[in-house]
C-alpha positions in Angstrom: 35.1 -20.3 28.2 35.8 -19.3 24.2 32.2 -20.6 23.8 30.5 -18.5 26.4 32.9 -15.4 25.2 31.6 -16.0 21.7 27.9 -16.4 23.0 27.9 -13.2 24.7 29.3 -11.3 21.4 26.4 -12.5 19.9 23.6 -10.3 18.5 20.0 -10.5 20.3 17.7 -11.8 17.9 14.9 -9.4 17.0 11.8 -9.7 15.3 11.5 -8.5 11.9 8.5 -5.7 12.8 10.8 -4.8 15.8 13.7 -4.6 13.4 11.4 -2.5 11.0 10.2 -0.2 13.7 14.0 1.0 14.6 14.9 1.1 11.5 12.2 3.0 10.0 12.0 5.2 13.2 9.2 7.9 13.4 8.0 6.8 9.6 7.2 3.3 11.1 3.3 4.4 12.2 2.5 6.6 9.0 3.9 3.5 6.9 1.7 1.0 9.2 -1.5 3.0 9.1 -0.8 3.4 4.9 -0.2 -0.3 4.9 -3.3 -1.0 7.1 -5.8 0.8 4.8 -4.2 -0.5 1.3 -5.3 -4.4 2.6 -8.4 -2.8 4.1 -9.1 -0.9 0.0 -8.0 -4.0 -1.8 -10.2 -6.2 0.2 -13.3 -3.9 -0.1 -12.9 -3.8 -3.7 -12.3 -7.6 -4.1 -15.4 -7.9 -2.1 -17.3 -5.5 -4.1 -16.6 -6.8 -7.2 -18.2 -10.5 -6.4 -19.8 -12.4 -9.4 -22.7 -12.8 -6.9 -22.7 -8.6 -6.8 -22.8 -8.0 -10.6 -24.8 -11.1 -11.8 -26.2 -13.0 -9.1 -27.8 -16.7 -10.4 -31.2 -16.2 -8.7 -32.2 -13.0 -10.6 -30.8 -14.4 -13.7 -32.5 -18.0 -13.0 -35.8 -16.3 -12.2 -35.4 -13.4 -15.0 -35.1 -16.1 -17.7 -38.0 -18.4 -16.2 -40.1 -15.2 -16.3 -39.4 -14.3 -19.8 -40.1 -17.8 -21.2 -43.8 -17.6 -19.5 -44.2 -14.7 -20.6 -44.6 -12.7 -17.8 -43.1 -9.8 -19.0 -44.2 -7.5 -16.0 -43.3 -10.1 -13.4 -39.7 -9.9 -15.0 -39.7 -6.1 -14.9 -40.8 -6.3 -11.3 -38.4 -8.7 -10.7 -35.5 -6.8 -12.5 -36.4 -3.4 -10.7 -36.4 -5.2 -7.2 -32.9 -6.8 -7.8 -30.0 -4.9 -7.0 -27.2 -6.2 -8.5 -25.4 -4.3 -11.4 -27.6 -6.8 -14.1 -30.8 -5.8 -13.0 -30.5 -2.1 -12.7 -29.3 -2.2 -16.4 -32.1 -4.5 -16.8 -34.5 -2.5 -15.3 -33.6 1.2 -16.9 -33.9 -0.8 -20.4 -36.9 -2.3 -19.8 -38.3 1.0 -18.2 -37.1 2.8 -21.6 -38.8 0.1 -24.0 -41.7 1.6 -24.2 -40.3 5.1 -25.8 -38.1 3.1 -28.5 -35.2 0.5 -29.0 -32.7 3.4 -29.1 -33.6 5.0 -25.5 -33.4 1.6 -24.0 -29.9 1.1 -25.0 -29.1 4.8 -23.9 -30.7 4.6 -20.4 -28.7 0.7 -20.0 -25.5 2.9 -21.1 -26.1 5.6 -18.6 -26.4 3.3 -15.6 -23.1 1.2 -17.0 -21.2 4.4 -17.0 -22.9 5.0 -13.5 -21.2 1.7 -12.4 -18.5 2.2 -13.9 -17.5 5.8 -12.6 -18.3 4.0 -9.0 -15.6 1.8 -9.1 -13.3 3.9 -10.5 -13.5 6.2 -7.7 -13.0 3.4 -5.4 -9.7 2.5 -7.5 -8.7 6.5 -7.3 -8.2 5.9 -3.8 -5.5 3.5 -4.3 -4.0 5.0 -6.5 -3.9 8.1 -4.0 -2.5 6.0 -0.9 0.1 4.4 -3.3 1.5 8.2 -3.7 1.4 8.8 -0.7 3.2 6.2 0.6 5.9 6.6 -1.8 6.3 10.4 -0.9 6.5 9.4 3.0 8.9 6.6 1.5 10.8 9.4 -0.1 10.9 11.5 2.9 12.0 8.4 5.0 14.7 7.7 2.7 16.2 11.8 2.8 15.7 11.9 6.7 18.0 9.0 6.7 20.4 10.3 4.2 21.0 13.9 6.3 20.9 12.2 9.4 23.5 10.1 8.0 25.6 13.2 6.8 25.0 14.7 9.7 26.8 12.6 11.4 29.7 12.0 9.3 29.9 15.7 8.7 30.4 16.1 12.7 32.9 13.2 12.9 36.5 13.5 12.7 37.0 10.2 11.5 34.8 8.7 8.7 32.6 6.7 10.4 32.7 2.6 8.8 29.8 2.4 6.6 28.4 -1.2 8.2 28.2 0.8 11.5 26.4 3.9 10.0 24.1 1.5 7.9 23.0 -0.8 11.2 21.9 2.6 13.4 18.5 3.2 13.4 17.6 6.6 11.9 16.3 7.6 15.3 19.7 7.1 16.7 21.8 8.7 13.6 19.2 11.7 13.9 19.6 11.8 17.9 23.7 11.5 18.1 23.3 13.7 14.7 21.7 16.7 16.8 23.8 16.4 20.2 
């Protein structure tokens, strides 16, 4: 009989994104959508930023095999055909030869710059979501403060600070309000 008295004062079990979700209470869905689209950035960018996508061994392979024949147009065809990060700098130096050493270095700048500003912007939007969420962290954590307070404030006996802490903020809010 003690063992089934004891069983029955025992807790349910929640999950932990259940346990998030009352806890967190109406910041749980912006902090899941933030969370959602930081993987979904950091992914894209991992992905973007592929050996294969900035130097990929068949233009490189074919590029040198071209030079060493030299078939000088062929490798200019090739490098202009190509894509990746290499041959676009390739191909604006090799398209600039012609008017001097100097402007071939200039026009292979310009297009690293290009590149460079590119995935910079892609970072800026981490760096934007990473403020954000702290700010609706922030907000999360000051709701939950006032609630708190609100309900002390209205109590006219402090209220044991295990049992305030276990509420979810929806509940502190709700019995906060009434």
């Amino acid at each position: 009989l003690a063992q089934e008295e004891g069983a029955a004062a025992a807790p349910a079990k929640k999950s932990f994104i259940r346990w998030v979700y009352e806890a967190e209470g109406i910041f749980f869905f912006p902090q899941l959508g933030i969370s959602i689209a930081v993987v979904a950035l950091i992914t894209t960018n991992l992905l973007g930023t592929r050996r294969k996508l900035f130097l990929p061994e068949e233009f490189t392979k074919g590029f040198e095999i071209q030079v060493k024949d030299k078939k000088f147009k062929e490798a200019f065809d090739l490098a202009k055909k190509d894509e990746s990060f290499v041959g676009r700098l390739v191909a604006a130096g090799l398209q600039r030869l012609s008017v001097g050493y100097p402007e071939a270095i200039s026009a292979m700048e310009e297009i690293g710059e290009e590149e460079s500003m590119k995935f910079e912007h892609r970072l800026s939007y981490l760096a934007l979501i990473g403020n954000i969420a702290t700010l609706v962290g922030l907000l999360g954590t000051v709701w939950g403060m006032t609630a708190s307070f609100m309900v002390i404030g209205s109590s006219d006996v402090a209220p044991k600070p295990s049992v305030l802490a276990q509420q979810p903020v929806a509940k502190v809010a709700s019995s906060a309000l009434n």
